[in-house]
C-alpha positions as CSV (number, residue, x, y, z in Angstrom):
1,X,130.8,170.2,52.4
2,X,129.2,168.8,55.4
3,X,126.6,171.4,56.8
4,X,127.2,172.1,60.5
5,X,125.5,170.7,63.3
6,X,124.0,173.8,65.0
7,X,121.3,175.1,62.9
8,X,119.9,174.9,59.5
9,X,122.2,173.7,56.2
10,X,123.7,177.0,55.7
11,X,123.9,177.5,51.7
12,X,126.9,175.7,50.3
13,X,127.7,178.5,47.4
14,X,128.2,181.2,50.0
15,X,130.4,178.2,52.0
16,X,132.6,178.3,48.8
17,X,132.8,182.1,48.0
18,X,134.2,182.4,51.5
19,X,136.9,180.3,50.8
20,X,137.7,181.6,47.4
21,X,136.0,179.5,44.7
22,X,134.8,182.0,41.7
23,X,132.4,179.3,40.3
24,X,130.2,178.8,43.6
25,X,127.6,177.0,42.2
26,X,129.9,174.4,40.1
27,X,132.2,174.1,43.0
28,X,129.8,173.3,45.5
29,X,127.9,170.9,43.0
30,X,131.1,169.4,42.7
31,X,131.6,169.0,46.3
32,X,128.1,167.3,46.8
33,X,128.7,165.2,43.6
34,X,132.5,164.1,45.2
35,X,131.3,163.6,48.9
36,X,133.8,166.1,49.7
37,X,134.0,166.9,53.6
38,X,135.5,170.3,54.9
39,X,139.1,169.3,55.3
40,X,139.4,168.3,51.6
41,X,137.5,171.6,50.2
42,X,139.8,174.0,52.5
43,X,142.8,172.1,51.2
44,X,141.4,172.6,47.2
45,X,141.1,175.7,48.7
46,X,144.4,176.7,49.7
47,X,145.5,176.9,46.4
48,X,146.8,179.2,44.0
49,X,143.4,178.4,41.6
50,X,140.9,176.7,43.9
51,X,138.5,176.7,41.1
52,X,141.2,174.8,38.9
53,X,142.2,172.4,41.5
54,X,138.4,170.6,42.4
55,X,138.3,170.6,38.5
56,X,141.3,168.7,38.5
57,X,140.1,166.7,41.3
58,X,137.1,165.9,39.5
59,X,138.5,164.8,36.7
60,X,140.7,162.5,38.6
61,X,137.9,160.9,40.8
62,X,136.1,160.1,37.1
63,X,139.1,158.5,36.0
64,X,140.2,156.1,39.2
65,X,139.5,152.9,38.9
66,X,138.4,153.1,42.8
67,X,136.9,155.9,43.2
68,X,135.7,155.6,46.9
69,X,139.0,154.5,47.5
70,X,140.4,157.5,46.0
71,X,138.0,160.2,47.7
72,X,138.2,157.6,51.6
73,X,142.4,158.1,51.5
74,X,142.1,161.8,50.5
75,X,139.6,162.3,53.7
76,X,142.1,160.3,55.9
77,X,145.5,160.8,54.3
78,X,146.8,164.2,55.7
79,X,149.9,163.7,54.2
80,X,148.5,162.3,51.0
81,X,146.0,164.7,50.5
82,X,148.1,167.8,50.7
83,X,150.7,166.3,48.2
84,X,148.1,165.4,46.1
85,X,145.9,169.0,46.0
86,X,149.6,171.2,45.4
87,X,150.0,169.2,42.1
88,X,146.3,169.3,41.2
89,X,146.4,172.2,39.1
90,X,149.0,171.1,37.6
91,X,146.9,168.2,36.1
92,X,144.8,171.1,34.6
93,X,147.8,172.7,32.9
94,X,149.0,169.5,31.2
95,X,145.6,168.2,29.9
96,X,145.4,168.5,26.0
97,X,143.7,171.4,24.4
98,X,140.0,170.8,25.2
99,X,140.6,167.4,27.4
100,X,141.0,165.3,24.7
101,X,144.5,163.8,23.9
């Protein structure tokens, strides 16, 4: 998440336990690794399983062929971006045993 404008980078674990991650530290590494801005982590958010989801999300930005691509249209795409983080941790569900098919 993008720290706010008005006074010192606030840290990004607490950022994260506010909205509901259990894993702080892995979620907000995540969101640094991803480039993920504040609109995108409140959607993950918003889930059921938060912590599930940005996994899930992960997982899919490693696997894109464009990954900019992928992570630009989920910053714009409203509309894409919701449909996209309500099946997210169903990506989770479905992967084989371990990640491995």
């Amino acid at each position: 998440m993008t720290p706010g404008a008005d006074g010192p980078a606030p840290d990004p674990t607490v950022a994260y336990a506010r909205l509901g991650f259990r894993d702080t530290e892995a979620a907000a590494a995540a969101g640094a690794r991803l480039g993920l801005d504040e609109g995108l982590v409140r959607a993950v958010a918003a889930g059921a399983d938060p912590d599930q989801a940005l996994r899930a999300l992960e997982g899919l930005a490693d696997a894109a062929d464009d990954r900019a691509e992928l992570l630009a249209q989920l910053a714009v795409g409203d509309g894409f971006r919701r449909r996209l983080v309500a099946v997210l941790p169903l990506a989770v569900s479905l992967e084989p045993e371990g990640g491995q098919e």
